[in-house]
KOLLONU-105945 format. One line per 10 residues: number of its first residue (from 1); their letters; for each residue x, y, z of N, C-alpha, C. Coordinates in steps of 0.05 Angstrom, whole numbers, plus 5000, padded with zeros to 4 digits. Example, Ala and Ser with C-alpha at 12.3 -4.5 7.8 and 13.67 -1.06 7.14 Angstrom:
% KOLLONU-105945
1) as) 5264:4886:5156:5246:4910:5156:5264:4934:5156; 5257:4955:5142:5273:4979:5143:5258:5001:5157
% end
This chain:
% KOLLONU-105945
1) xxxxxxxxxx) 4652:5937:5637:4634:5914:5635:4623:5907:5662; 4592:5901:5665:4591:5890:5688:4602:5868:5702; 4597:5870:5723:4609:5843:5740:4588:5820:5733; 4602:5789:5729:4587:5772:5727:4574:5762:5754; 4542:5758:5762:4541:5749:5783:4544:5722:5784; 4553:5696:5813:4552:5682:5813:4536:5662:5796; 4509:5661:5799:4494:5649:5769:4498:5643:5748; 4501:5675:5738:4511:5674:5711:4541:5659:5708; 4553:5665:5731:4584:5649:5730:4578:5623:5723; 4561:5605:5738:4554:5576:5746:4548:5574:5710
11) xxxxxxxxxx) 4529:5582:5704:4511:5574:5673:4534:5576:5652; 4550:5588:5655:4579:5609:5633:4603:5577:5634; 4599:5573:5661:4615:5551:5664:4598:5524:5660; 4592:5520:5655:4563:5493:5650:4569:5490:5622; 4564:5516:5606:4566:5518:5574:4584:5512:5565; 4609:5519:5585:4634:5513:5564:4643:5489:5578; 4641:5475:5591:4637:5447:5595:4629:5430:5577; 4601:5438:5580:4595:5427:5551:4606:5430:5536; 4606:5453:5520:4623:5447:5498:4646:5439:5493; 4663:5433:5515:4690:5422:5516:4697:5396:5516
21) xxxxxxxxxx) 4669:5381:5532:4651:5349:5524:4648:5338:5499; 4632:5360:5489:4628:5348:5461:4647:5346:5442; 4665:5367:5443:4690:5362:5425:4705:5341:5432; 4709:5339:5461:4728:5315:5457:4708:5290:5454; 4691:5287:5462:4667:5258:5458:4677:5254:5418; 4674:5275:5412:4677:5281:5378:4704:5273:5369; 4718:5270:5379:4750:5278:5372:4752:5244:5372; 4748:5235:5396:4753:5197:5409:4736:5194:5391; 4712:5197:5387:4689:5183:5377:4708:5168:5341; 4708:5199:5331:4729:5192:5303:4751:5171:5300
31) xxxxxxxxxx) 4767:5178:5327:4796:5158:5333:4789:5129:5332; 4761:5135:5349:4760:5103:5348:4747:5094:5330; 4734:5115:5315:4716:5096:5287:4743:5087:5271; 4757:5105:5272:4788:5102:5249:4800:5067:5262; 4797:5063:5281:4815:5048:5289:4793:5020:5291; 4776:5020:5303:4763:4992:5295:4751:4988:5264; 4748:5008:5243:4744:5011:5229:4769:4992:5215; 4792:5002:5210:4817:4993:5205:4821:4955:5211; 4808:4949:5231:4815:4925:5251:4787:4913:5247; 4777:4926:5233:4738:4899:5242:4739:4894:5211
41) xxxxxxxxxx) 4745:4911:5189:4733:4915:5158:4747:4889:5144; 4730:4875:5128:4741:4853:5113:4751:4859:5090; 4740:4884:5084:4742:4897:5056:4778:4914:5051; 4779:4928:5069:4801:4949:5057:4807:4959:5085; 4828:4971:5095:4839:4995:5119:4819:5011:5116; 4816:5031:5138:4796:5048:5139:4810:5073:5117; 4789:5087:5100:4803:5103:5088:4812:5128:5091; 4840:5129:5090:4859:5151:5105:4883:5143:5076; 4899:5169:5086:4928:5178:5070:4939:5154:5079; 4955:5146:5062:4970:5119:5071:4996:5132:5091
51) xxxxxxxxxx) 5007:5126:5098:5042:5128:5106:5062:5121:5085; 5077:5148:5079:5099:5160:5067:5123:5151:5075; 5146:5124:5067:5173:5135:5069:5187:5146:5046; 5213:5142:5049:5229:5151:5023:5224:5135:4995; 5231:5159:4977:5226:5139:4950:5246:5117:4952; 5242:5097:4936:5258:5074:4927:5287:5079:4915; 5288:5097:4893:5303:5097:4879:5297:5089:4855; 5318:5092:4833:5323:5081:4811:5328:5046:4814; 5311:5029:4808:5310:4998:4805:5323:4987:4769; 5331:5008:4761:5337:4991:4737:5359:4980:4733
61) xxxxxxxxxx) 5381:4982:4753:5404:4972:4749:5401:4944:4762; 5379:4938:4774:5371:4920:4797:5379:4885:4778; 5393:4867:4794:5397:4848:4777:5364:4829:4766; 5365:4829:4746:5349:4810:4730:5324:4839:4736; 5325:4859:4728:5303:4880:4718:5292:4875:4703; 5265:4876:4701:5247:4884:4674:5237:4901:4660; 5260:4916:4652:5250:4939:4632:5241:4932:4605; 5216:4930:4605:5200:4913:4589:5168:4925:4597; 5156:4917:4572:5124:4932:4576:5110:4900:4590; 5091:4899:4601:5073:4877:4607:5063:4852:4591
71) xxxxxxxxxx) 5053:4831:4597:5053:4826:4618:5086:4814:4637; 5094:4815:4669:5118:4814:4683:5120:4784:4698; 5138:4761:4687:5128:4739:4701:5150:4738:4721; 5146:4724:4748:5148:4723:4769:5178:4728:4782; 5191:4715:4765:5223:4730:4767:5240:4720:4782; 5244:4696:4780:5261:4690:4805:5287:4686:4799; 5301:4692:4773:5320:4673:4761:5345:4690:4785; 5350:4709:4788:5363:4728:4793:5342:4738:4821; 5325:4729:4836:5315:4735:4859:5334:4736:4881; 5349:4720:4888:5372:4717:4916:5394:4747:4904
81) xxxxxxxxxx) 5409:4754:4885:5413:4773:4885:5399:4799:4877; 5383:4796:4874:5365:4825:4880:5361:4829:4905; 5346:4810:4920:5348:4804:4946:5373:4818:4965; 5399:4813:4966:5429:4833:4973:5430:4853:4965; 5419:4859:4942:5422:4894:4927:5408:4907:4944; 5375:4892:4957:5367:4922:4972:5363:4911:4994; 5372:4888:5007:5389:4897:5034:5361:4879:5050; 5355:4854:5030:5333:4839:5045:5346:4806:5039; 5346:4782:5058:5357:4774:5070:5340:4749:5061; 5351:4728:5039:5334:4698:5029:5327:4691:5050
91) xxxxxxxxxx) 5305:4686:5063:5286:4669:5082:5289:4642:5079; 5284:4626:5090:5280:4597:5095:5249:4587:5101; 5235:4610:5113:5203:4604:5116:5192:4628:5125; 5171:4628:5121:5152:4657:5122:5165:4668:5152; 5165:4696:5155:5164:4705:5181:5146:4711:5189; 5145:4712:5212:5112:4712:5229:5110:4740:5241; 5133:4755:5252:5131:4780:5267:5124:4802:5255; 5118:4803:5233:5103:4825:5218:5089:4801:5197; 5062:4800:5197:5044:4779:5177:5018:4797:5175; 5016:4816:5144:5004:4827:5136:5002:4825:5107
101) xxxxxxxxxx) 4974:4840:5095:4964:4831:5075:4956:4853:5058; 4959:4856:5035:4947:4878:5021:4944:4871:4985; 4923:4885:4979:4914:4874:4941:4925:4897:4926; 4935:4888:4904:4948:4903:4887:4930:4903:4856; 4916:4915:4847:4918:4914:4822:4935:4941:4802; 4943:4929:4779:4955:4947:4762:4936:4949:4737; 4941:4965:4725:4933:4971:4696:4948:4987:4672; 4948:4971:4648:4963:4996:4628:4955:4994:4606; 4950:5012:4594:4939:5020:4578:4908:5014:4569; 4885:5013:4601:4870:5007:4593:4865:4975:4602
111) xxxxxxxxxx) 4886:4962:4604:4884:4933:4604:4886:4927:4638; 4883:4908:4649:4884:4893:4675:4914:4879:4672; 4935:4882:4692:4966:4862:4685:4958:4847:4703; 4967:4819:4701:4967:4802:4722:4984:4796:4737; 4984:4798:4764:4996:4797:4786:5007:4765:4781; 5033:4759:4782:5037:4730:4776:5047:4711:4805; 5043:4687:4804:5046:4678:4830:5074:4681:4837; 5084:4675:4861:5106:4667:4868:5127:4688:4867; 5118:4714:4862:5134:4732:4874:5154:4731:4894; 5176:4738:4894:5193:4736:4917:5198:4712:4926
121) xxxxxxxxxx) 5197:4674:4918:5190:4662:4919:5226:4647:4903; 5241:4630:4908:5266:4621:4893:5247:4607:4884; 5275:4598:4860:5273:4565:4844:5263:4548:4862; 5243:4540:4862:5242:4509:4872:5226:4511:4899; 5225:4534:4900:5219:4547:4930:5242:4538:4956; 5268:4543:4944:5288:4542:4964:5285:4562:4987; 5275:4581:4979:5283:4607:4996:5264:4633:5002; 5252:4641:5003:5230:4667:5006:5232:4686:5018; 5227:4712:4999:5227:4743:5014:5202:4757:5033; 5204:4761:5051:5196:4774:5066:5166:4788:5055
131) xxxxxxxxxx) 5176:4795:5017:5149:4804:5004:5144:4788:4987; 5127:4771:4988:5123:4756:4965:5090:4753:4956; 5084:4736:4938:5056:4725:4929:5057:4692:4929; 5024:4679:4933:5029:4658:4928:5011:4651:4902; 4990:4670:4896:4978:4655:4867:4979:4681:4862; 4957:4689:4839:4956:4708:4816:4927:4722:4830; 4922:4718:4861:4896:4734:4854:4901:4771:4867; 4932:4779:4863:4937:4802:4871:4934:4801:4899; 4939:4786:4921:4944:4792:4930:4982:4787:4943; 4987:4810:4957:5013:4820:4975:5014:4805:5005
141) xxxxxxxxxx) 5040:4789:5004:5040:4781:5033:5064:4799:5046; 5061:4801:5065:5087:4821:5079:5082:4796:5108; 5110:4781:5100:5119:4763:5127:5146:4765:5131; 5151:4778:5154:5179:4779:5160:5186:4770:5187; 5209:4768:5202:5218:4755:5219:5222:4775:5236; 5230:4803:5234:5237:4823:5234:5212:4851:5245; 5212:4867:5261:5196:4891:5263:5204:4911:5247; 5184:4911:5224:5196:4931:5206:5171:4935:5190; 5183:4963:5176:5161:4974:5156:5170:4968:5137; 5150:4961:5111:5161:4954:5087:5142:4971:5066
151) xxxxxxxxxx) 5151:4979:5040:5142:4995:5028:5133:4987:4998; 5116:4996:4979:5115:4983:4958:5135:4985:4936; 5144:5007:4939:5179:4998:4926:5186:4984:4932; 5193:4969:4952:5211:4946:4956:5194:4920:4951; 5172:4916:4949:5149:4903:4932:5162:4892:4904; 5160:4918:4892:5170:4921:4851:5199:4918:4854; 5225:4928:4877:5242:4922:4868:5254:4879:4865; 5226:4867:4897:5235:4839:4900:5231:4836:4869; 5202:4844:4856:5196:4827:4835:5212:4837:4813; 5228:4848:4814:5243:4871:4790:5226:4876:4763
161) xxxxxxxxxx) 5207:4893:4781:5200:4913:4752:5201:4933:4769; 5216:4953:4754:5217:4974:4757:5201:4998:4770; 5193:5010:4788:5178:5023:4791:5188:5051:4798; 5170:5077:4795:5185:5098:4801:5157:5123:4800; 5169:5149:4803:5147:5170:4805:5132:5170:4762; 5147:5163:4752:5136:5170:4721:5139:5139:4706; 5145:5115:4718:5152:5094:4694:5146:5072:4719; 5134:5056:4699:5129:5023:4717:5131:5004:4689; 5158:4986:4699:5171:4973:4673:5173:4989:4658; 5177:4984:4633:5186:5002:4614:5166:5036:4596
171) xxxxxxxxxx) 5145:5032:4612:5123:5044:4608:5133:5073:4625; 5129:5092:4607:5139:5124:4625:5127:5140:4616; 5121:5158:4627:5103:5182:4626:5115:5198:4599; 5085:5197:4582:5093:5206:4555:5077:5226:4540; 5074:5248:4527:5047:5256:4523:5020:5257:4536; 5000:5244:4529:4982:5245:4551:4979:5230:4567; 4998:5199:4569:5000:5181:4582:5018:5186:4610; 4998:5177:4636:5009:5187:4661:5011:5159:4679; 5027:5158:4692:5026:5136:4715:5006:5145:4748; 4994:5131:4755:4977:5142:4777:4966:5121:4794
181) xxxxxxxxxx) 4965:5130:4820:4960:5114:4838:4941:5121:4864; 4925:5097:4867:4911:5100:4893:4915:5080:4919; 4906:5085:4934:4899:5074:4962:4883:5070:4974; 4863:5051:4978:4831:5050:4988:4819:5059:4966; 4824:5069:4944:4800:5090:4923:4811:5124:4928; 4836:5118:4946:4844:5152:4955:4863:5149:4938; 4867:5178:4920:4892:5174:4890:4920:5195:4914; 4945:5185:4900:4963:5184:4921:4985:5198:4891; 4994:5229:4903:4998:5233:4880:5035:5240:4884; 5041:5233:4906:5074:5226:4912:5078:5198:4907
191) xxxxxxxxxx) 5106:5202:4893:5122:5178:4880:5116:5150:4895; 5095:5132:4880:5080:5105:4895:5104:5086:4906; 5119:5088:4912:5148:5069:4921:5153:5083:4947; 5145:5105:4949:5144:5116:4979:5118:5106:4991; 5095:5088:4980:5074:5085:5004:5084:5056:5024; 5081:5059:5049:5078:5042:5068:5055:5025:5075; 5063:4996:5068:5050:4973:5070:5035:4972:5095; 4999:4962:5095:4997:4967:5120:4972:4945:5106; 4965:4937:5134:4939:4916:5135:4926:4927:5124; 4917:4907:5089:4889:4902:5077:4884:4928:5065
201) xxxxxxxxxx) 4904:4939:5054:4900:4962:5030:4899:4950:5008; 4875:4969:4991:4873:4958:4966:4890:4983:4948; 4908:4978:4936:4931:4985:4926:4915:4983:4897; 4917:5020:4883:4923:5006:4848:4945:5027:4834; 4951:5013:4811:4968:5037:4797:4954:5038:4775; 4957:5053:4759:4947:5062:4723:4967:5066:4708; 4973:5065:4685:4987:5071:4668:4971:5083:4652; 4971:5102:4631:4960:5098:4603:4947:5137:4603; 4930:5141:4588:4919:5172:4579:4891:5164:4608; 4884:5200:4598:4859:5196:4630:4830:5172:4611
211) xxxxxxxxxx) 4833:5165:4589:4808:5150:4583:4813:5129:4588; 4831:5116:4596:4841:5089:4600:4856:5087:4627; 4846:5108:4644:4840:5100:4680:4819:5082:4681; 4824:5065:4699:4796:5046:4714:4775:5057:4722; 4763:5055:4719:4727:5070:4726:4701:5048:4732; 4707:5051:4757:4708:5065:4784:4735:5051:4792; 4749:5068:4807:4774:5057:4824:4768:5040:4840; 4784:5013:4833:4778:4998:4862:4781:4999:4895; 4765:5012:4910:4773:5022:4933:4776:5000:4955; 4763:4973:4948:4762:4944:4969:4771:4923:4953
221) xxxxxxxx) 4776:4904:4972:4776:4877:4965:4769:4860:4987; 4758:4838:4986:4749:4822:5006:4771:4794:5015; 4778:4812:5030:4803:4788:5045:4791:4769:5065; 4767:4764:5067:4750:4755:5078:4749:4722:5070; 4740:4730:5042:4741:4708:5020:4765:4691:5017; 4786:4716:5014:4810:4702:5008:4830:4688:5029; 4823:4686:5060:4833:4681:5079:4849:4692:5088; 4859:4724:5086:4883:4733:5097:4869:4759:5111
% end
């Protein structure tokens, strides 16, 4: 091969400069749409794979379970010991060191369930978990005292209904009837009790055959409106 002359060296090296510019200009450019995207949007997290921990487990031995079909009211009779079973700790008042927010809707069979207030919430409001609700408009508070990740299994086990990879309450994958879940409008097809709670996801599950999925998936909600 010939020798490159100087010149050609200079221009050879210019090019791939450039192009080594533009990829990374490209690479940040993305990072940071992901990330103010995530932090400016009123609507939903920027849309990405959520974060994966371990499944939950089996919740049905959980005290005061609801293995029962819909609608699931708020549950507190037996809340302080559910509360010890998975290893989360009656509150006295919201925690502040993790104060995040995310919308949940469910569906089964076709129908809308209602998210009921006072999730995680004692008698009388003596006491409060870390995951709770305060009205019915679906949305999820995550306040803890604590630096920690919390997951939506531990969501379904505060409120004890059951949740798992094939059954939410007493509802289980049967024939053509499937359980299924999304994230932002992204469908999330590992066991939903492994997703990790994160600022302003719009969370749904389905129950029921594929004609009685939601159409269109709800991919936002406006926490804008709702003050959180």
């Amino acid at each position: 091969m010939a020798a490159m002359i100087p010149g050609r060296r200079l221009r050879a090296a210019l090019v791939v400069a450039a192009v080594l510019l533009l990829a990374g200009c490209g690479g940040s450019g993305d990072d940071g749409a992901a990330k103010t995207g995530a932090g400016a949007t009123s609507t939903a997290a920027a849309s990405s794979a959520p974060q994966l921990g371990p499944a939950f487990g089996s919740m049905t031995a959980l005290p005061g379970a609801l293995a029962s079909p819909p609608p699931w009211p708020a549950n507190a009779g037996k809340l302080q010991l559910r509360l010890r079973a998975i290893g989360l700790e009656p509150l006295r008042a919201e925690g502040q060191v993790v104060h995040i927010h995310q919308h949940l809707d469910v569906y089964a069979n076709g129908k809308k369930v209602t998210i009921p207030a006072n999730i995680g919430i004692g008698p009388e409001q003596a006491f409060i978990s870390d995951l709770h609700t305060h009205d019915a408009a679906g949305i999820m508070h995550v306040e803890s005292p604590t630096q920690r990740s919390f997951s939506l299994g531990q969501f379904f086990a505060v409120w004890g209904v059951p949740l798992g990879a094939s059954c939410i309450g007493s509802l289980c994958e049967t024939g053509g009837k499937q359980l299924r879940a999304w994230v932002n409008g992204d469908p999330v097809t590992a066991d939903p009790t492994r997703i990790v709670l994160d600022e302003h996801q719009q969370i749904v599950l389905a129950y029921g055959t594929a004609a009685q999925m939601p159409e269109p998936v709800p991919a936002s909600f406006d926490f804008t409106k709702a003050g959180v």
